[in-house]
N, C-alpha and C positions, 0 to 999 in steps of 0.2 A: 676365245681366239677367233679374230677375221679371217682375211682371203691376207690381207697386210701382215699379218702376223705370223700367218703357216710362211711368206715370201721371203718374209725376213727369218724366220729359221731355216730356211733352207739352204739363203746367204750365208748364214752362221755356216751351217755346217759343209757348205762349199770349201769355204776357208779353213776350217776346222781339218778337213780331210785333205787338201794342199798341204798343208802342216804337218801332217803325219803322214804322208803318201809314203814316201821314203822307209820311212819304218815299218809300214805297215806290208812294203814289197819286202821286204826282211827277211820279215817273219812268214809271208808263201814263198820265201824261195829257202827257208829250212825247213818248211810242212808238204812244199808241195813244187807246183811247176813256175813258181815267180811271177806270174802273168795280174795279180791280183789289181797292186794300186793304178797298173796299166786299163783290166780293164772297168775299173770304176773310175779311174779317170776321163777316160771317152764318155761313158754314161753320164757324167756330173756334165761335161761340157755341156752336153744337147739338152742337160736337164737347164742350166742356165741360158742356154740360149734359147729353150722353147718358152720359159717361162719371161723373158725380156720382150718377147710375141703372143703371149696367149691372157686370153681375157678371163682372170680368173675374180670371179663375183665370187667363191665360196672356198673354204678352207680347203673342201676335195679336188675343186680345181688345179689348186696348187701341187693337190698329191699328186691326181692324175697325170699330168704332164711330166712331173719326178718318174711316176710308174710307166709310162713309156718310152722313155728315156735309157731306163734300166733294162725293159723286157727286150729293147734293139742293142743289149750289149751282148758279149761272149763272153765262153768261160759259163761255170756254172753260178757263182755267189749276185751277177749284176740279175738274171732270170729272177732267183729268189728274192732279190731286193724289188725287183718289180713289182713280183705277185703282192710280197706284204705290200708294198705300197699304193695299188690297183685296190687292195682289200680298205685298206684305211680313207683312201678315196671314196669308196661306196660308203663309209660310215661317216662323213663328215662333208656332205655337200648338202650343209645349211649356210644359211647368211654368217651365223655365229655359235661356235662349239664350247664345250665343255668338256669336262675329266668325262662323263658320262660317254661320249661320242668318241674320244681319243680312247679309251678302254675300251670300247666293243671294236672299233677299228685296229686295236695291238691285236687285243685278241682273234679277231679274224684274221688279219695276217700272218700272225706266228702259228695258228692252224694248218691253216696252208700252205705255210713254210713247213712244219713238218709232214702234213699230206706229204706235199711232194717229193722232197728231201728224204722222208723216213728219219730222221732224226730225234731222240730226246735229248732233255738233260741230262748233261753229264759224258755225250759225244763226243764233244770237241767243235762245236759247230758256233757259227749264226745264233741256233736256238737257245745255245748256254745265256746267254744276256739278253733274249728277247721272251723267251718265259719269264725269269724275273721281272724286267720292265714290266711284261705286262699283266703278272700280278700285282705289283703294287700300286700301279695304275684303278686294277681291278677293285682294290679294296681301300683305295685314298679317301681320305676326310677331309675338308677345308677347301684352299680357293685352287684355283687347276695350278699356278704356278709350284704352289707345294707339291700336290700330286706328282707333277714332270720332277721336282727336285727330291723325289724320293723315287720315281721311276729312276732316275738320271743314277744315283747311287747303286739300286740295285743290278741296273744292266751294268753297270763299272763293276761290281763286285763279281758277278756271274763270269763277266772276261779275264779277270784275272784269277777267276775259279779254274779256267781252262788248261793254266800252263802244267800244272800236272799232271794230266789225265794225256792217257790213251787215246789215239782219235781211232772212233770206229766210224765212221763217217769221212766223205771228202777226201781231197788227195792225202790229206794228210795220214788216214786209214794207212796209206801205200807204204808209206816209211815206217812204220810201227816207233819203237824206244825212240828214233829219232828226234821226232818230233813231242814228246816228251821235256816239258821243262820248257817249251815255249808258248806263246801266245795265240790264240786264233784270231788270224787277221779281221774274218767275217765280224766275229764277239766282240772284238775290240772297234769296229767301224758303226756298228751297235752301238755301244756304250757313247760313241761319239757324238753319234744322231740324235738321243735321247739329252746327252749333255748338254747340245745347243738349243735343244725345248725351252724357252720361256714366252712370256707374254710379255709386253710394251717393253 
């Protein structure tokens, strides 16, 4: 994966999460305070506008500008989208990455997502679908597009792991049974990111 290749997944999943905004404020305004697809929406703006300005020679580039983007939003889920993506930045600012690079960068950011967060699996969170992804990232065989397309599965499956459980984490903690029997918007925005992974 180039600097062209993180730019153009990022366009994917611009569009990808236009597509689902709607739905995906939905489902934080039965877990929590509705403010979600709002504020990843302002985050994606400046992420696409920073990156139509910024010289990005290496895959990290691409993240970095994504990870500032997010850390200048509100609300708590655009901060953690930051950090993981600050973290994946650091692990991927070569000319040209691999499954090798996009693994130690999941994995560092979904660290640091639960540092922060306090979260595991099984919460209700973000982390439901970015442990997955980043184990099978972790232990992929073959060319990176496979890896992403079994990353890409397992963060899908993790998010729809969520709609049963309990959230002891995030607003959604707040409402208890309520929010039961729905989606986590963070896990499902996940699943999203990791969907729009491929190469050429």
């Amino acid at each position: 994966m180039k600097a062209s290749d993180a730019q153009d997944w990022m366009r994917r999943f611009f569009v990808a999460f236009d597509r689902e905004q709607q739905a995906l404020t939905e489902l934080d305004r039965q877990t929590g305070d509705g403010d979600f697809g709002a504020n990843l929406r302002s985050a994606l703006g400046r992420a696409r506008a920073g990156l139509e300005n910024a010289d990005t020679a290496t895959p990290g580039d691409v993240f970095g500008v994504v990870s500032t983007a997010f850390l200048h939003t509100g609300g708590t889920s655009g901060p953690l989208f930051g950090m993981w993506f600050r973290e994946l930045a650091k692990a991927t600012r070569i000319e040209r990455i691999g499954v090798a690079e996009l693994a130690r960068g999941f994995a560092d950011g979904t660290a640091t997502v639960q540092r922060l967060g306090g979260a595991k699996p099984g919460d209700k969170t973000m982390v439901d679908a970015m442990v997955p992804a980043s184990d099978a990232l972790a232990t992929a065989s073959g060319s990176l597009d496979d890896a992403l397309a079994a990353a890409a599965v397992a963060a899908r499956s993790g998010a729809e792991a969520t709609a049963p459980l309990l959230a002891k984490r995030g607003r959604a903690s707040y409402v208890g049974e309520v929010a039961r029997g729905v989606l986590d918007p963070g896990a499902v925005t996940v699943a999203l990111l990791v969907e729009t992974a491929r190469v050429g």
